[in-house]
C-alpha positions as CSV (number, residue, x, y, z in Angstrom):
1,X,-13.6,-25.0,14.4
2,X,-14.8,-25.3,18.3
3,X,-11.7,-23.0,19.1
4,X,-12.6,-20.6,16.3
5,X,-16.3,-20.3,17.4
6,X,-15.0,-19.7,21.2
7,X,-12.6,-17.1,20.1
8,X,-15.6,-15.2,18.7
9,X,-18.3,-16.2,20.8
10,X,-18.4,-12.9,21.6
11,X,-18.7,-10.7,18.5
12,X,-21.2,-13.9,17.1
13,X,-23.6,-12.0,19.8
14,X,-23.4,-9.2,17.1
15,X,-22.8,-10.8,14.0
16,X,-24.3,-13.3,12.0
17,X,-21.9,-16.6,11.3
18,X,-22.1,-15.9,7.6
19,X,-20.8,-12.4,8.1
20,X,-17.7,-13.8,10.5
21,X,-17.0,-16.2,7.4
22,X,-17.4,-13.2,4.8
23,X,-14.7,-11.5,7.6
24,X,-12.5,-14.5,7.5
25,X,-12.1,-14.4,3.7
26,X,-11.5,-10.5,3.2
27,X,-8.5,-9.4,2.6
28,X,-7.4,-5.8,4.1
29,X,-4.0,-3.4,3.3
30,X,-3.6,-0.8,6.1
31,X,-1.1,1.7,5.4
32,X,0.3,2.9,8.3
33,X,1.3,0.9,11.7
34,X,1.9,3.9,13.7
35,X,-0.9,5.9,16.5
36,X,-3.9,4.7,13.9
37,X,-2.8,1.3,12.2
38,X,-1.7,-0.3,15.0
39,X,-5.3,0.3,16.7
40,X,-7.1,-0.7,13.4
41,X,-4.2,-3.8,13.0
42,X,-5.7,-4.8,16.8
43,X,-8.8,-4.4,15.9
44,X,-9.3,-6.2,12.2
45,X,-7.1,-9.3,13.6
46,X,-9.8,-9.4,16.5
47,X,-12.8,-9.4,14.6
48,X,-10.9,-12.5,12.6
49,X,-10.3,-10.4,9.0
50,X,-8.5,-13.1,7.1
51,X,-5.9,-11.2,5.7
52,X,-4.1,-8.4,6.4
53,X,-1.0,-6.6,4.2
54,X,0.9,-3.5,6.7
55,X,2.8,-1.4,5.2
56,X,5.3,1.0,7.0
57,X,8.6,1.7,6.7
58,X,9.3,3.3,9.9
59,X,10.7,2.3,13.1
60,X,9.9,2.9,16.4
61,X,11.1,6.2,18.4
62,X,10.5,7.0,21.9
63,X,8.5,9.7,20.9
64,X,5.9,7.3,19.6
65,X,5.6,5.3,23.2
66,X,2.6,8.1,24.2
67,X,0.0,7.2,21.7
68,X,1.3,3.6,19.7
69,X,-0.4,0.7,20.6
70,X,2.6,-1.3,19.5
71,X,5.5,0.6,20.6
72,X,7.2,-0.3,23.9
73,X,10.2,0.3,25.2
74,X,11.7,-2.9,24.8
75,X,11.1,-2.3,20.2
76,X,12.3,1.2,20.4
77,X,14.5,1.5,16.8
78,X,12.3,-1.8,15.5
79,X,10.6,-1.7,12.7
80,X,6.5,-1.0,12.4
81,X,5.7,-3.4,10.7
82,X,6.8,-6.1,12.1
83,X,5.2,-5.6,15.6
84,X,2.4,-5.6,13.7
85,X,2.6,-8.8,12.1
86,X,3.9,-10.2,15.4
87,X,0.8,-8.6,17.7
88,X,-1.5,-10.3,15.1
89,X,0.2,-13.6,15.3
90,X,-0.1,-13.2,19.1
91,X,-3.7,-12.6,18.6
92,X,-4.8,-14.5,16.0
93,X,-2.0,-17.3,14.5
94,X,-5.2,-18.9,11.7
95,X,-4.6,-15.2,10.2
96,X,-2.7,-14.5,7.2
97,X,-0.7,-11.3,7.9
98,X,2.2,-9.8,5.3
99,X,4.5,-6.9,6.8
100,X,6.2,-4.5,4.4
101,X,8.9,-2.6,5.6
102,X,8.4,0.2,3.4
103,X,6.9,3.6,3.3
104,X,4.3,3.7,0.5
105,X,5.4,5.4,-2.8
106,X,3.6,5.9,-6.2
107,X,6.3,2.9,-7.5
108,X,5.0,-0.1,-4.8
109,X,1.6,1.5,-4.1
110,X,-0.3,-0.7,-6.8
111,X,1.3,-3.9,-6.3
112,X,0.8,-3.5,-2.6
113,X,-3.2,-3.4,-3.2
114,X,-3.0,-6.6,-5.1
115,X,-5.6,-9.0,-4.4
116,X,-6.9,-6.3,-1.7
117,X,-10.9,-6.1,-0.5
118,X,-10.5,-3.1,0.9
119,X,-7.5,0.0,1.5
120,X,-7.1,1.7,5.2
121,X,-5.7,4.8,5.5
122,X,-3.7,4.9,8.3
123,X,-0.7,7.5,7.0
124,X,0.4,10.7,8.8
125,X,1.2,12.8,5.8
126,X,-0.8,14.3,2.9
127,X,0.8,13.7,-0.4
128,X,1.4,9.3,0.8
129,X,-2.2,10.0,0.9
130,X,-3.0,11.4,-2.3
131,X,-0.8,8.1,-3.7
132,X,-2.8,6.0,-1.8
133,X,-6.0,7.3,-3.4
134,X,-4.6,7.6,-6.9
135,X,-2.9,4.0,-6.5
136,X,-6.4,2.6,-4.9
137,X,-9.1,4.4,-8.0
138,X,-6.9,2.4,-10.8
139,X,-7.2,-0.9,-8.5
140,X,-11.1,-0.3,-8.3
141,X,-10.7,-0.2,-4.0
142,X,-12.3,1.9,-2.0
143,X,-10.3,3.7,0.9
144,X,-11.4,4.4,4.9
145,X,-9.6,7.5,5.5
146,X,-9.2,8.8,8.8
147,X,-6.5,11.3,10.5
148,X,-5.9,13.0,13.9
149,X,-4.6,16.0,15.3
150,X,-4.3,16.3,19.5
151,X,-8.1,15.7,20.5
152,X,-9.7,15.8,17.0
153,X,-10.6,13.5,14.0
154,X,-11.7,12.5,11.4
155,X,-13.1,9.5,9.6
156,X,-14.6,8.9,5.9
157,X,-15.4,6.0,3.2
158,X,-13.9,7.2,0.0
159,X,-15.3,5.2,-3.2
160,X,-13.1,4.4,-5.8
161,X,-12.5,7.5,-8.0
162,X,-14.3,10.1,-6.3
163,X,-11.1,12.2,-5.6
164,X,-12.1,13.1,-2.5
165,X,-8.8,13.1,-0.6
166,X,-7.4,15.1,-3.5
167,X,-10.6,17.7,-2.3
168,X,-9.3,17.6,1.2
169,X,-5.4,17.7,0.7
170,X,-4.5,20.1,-1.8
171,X,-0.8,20.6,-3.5
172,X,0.1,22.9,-0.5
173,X,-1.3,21.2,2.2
174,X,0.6,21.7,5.4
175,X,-0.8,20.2,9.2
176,X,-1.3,23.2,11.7
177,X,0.2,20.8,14.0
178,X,1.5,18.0,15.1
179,X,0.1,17.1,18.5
180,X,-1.0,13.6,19.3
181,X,-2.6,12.3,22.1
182,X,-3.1,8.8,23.2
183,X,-6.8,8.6,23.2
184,X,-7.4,10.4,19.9
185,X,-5.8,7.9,17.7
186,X,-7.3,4.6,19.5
187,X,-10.8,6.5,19.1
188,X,-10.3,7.1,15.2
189,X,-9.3,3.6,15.1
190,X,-12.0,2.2,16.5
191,X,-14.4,4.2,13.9
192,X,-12.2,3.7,11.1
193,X,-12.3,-0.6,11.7
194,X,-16.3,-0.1,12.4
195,X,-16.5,1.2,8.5
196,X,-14.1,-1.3,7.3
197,X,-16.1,-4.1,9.0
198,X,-19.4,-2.9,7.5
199,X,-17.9,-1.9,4.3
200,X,-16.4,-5.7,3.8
201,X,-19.7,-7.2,4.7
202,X,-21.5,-5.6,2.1
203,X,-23.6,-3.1,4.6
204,X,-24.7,0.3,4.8
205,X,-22.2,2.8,6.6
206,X,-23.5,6.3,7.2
207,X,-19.7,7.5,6.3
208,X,-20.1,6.6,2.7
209,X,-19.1,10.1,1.0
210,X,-19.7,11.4,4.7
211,X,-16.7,12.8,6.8
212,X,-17.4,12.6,10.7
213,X,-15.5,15.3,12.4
214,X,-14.9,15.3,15.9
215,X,-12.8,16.3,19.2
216,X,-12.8,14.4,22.3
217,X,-11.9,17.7,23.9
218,X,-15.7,19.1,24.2
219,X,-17.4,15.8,22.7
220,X,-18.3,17.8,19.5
221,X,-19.1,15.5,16.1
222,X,-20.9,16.2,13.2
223,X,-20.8,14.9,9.6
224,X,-19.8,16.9,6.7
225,X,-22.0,15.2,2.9
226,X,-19.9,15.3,0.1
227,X,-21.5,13.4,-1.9
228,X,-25.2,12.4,-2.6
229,X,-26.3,8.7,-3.2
């Protein structure tokens, strides 16, 4: 317990014991363990979340060493996932952290969310996300969606069953690009694991049916209200 307490000395500044216990026995899915879920992976397992599912089917490519956390040269051709499970073991051993070397579909998406607190959307492509929501409304979860493009983001809470992603990604969605930087993705992160944290301790988040937008490029942000509590 002494070792526990030290390791978090730090964040107990911030938070209150109970809440680092409530953190300890959540239990998180991120989808995703590429530019954004290996950030939020780093970032859960160092605020001590108890339990962590990644999910990615990928493997590393040497195109992914400008902007992923967890890529290096030495995993090139390794797969996602299990860096991830591996960087939290590094981190944290006490935490309980499954890998799934698979890409999410609409035939493992449910099982995956089993026994899940909370769903983080980390994914690079629309229609995974689209699954993701529809998979996470019949589980009852909500989702922290965020995505990226070059120097801009974007970061909401969706609530079970609001559809919103299906508002934001329609059938014939299609990215205007695919530029990623190395500080846009760690920035996103860092938001997206801020709502998750607040979200699994039962407080207020002002991205509750709110998408921030914003680009690092001119320091721009704003929030976009779609929906009214």
């Amino acid at each position: 317990m002494a070792e526990i307490k030290e390791r978090h000395s730090r964040s107990l500044l911030a938070l209150s014991e109970a809440d680092m216990k409530k953190l300890a026995e959540s239990r998180v899915l991120v989808a995703g363990c590429g530019g954004l879920g290996g950030n939020i992976i780093e970032y859960l397992a160092r605020m001590g979340t108890g339990a962590l599912t990644v999910v990615d089917g990928d493997v590393f490519e040497e195109s992914n060493l400008n902007r992923q956390i967890l890529s290096t040269s030495e995993n090139i051709g390794h797969k996602k996932a299990m860096a991830a499970a591996e960087r939290v073991k590094e981190i944290d051993p006490s935490i309980k952290v499954t890998p799934v070397c698979e890409f999410l579909t609409e035939d493992n998406a449910g099982s995956l969310m089993e026994n899940a607190d909370l769903v983080i959307d980390a994914l690079d492509n629309a229609s995974s996300r689209l699954v993701l929501e529809d998979a996470a409304a019949d589980a009852g979860l909500a989702i922290v969606h965020g995505a990226i493009c070059a120097w801009d983001m974007q970061v909401m809470l969706v609530p079970p069953g609001s559809g919103l992603l299906h508002q934001l990604y329609p059938e014939d969605y299609a990215p205007s690009s695919k530029a990623s930087l190395p500080v846009t993705p760690a920035a996103c992160a860092a938001i997206e694991a801020s709502v998750a944290i607040q979200y699994l301790l039962g407080q207020h988040t002002a991205l509750d049916q709110n998408m921030l937008i914003g680009s690092l490029k001119d320091m721009s942000f704003d929030i976009i209200k779609f929906g009214e509590k």
